[in-house]
FILUMKOL-522086 format. One record per residue (C-alpha): residue number from 1; residue in three letters; chain; x, y, z. Coordinates in steps of 0.001 Angstrom, whole numbers. Layout:
(NUM; 'ALA'; 'A'; (X; Y; Z))
...
REM end
This chain:
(1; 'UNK'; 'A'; (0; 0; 0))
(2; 'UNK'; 'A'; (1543; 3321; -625))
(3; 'UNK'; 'A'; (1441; 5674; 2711))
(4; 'UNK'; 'A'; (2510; 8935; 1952))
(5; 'UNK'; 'A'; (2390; 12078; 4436))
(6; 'UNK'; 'A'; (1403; 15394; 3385))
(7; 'UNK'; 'A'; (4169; 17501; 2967))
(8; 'UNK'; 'A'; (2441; 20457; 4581))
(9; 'UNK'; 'A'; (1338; 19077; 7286))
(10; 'UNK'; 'A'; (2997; 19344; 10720))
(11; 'UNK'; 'A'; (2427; 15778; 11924))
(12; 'UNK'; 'A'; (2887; 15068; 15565))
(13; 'UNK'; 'A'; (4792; 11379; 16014))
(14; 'UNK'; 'A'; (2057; 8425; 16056))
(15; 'UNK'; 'A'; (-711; 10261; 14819))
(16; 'UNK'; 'A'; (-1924; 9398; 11153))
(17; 'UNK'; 'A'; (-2894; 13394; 10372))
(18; 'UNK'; 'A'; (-1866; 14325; 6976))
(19; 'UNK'; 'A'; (-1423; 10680; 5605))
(20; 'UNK'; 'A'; (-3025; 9216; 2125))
(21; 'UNK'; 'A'; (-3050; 5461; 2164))
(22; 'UNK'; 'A'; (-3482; 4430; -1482))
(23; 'UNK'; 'A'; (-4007; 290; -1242))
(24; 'UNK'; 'A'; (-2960; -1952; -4042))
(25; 'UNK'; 'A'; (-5095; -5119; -2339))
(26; 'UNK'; 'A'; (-8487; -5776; -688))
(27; 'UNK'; 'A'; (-6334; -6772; 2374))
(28; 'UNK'; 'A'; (-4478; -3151; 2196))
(29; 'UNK'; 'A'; (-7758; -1532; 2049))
(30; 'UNK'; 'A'; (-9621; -3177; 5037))
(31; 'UNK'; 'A'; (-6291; -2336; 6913))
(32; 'UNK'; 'A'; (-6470; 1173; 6018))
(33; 'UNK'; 'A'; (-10419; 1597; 6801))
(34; 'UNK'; 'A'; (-9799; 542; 10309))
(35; 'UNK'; 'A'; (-7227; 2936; 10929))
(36; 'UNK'; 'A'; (-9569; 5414; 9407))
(37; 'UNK'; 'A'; (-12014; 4087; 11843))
(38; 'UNK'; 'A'; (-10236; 4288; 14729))
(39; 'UNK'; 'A'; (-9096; 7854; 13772))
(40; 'UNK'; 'A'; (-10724; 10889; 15883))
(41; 'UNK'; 'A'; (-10969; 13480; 13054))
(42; 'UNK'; 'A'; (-12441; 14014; 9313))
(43; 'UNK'; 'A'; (-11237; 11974; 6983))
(44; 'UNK'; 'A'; (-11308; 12424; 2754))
(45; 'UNK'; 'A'; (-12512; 9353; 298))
(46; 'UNK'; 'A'; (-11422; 9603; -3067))
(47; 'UNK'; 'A'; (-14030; 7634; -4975))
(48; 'UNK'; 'A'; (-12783; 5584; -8455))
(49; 'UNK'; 'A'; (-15343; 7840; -10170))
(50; 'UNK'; 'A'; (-12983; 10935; -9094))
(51; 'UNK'; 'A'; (-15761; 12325; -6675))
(52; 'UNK'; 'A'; (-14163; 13294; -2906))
(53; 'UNK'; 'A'; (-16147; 12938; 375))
(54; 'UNK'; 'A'; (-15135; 14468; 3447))
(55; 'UNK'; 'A'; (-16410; 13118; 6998))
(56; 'UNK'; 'A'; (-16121; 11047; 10014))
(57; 'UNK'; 'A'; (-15911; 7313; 9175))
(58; 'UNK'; 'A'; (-18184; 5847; 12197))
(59; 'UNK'; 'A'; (-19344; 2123; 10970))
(60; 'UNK'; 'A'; (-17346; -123; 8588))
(61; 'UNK'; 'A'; (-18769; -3894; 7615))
(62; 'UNK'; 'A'; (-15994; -6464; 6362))
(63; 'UNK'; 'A'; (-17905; -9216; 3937))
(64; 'UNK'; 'A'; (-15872; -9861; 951))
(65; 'UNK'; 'A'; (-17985; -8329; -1957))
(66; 'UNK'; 'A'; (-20692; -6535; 397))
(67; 'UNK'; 'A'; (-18073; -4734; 2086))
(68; 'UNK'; 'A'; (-18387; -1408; 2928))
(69; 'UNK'; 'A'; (-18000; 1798; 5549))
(70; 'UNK'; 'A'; (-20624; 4809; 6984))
(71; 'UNK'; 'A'; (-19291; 7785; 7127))
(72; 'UNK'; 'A'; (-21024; 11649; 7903))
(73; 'UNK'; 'A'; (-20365; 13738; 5412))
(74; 'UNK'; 'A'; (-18896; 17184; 6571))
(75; 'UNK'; 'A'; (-21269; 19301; 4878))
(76; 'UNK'; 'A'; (-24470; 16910; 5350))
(77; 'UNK'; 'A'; (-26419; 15212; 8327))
(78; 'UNK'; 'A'; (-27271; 12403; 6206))
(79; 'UNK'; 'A'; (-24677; 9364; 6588))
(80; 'UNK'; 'A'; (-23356; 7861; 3127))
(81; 'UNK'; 'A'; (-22871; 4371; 2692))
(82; 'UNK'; 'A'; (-19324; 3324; 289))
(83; 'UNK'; 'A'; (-18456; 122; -1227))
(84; 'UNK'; 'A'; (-14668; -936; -97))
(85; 'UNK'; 'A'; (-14485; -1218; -4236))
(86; 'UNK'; 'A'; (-15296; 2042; -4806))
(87; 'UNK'; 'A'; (-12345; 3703; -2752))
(88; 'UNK'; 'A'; (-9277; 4747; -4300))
(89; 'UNK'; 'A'; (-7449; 6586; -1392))
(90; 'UNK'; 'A'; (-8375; 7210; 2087))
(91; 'UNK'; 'A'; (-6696; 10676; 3625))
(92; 'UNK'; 'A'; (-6451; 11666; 6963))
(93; 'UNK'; 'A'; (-7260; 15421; 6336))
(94; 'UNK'; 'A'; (-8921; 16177; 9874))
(95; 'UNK'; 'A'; (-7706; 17333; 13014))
(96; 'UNK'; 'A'; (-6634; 14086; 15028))
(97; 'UNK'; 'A'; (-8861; 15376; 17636))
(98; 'UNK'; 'A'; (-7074; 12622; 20198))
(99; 'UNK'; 'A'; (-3371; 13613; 19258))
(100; 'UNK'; 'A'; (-1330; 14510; 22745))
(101; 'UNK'; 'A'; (-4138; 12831; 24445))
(102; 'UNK'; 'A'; (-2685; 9685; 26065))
(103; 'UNK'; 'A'; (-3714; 8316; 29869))
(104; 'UNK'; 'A'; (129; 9526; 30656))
(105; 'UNK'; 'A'; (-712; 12991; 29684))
(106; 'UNK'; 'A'; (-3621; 13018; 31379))
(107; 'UNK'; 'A'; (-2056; 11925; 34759))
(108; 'UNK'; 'A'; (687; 14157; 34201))
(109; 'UNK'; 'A'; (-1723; 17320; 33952))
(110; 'UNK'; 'A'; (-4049; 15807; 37080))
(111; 'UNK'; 'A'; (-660; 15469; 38613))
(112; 'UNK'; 'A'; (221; 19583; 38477))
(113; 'UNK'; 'A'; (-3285; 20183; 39101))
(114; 'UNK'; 'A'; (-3047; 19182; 42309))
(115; 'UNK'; 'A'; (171; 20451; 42914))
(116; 'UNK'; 'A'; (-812; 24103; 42107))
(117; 'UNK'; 'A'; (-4024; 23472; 44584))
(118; 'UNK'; 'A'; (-1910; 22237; 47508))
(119; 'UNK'; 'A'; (782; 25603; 46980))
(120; 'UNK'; 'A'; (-2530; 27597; 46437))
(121; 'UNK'; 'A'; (-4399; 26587; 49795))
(122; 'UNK'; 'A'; (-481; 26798; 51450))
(123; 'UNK'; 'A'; (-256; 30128; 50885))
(124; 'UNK'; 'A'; (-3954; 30997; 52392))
(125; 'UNK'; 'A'; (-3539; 29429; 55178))
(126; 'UNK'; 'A'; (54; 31471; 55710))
(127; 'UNK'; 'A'; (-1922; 34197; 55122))
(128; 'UNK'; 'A'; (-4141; 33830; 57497))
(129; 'UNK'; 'A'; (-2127; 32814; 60185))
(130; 'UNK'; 'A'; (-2832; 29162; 60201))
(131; 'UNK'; 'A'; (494; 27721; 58865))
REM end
């Protein structure tokens, strides 16, 4: 499958923003819809036909022939329904909305959180005459 990156993108290590996966095999494909499925941002279909839809892919079904993804449409409420055999490239062209957002970051910020509050409530109690 080729996997290139966007050359204008600024792509943060481990996050697929700004790639175009363009598969050579039905395997390649399904392997490239569920990274597109597990990614947290807008993603752009190029169609065989030459049409281009932009949206979040949120369902994908894996049957040989009848295989196919959902995916909402950027501009439309309505979700569209794509034959795997239709696709010619899947790009990541959204905002990885969960970039930076790992359970080691989040403990990390938690972690100053509660430092600040402890120095915070230090203070007002020295300034009150209790410490």
């Amino acid at each position: 499958m080729t996997d290139t990156k966007n050359p204008g993108v600024d792509n943060v290590a481990g996050s697929l923003e700004g790639r175009v996966f363009r598969p050579a095999s039905f395997a390649e494909l399904a392997e490239a819809v569920e990274l597109a499925f597990d990614y947290r941002g807008d993603v752009t279909i190029a169609l065989k036909s030459g049409e281009s839809l932009v949206g979040y892919l949120f369902n994908r079904q894996v049957s040989g022939s009848e295989s196919s993804l959902e995916l909402f449409p950027s501009d439309s409420s309505i979700a569209q329904k794509i034959r795997y055999d239709q696709i010619a490239t899947i790009a990541f062209t959204g905002e990885d909305t969960a970039t930076g957002k790992s359970w080691e970051t989040w403990i990390t910020k938690k972690e100053s959180e509660r430092r600040a509050e402890v120095e915070r409530v230090a203070a007002d109690a020295k300034a009150r005459g209790i410490l």
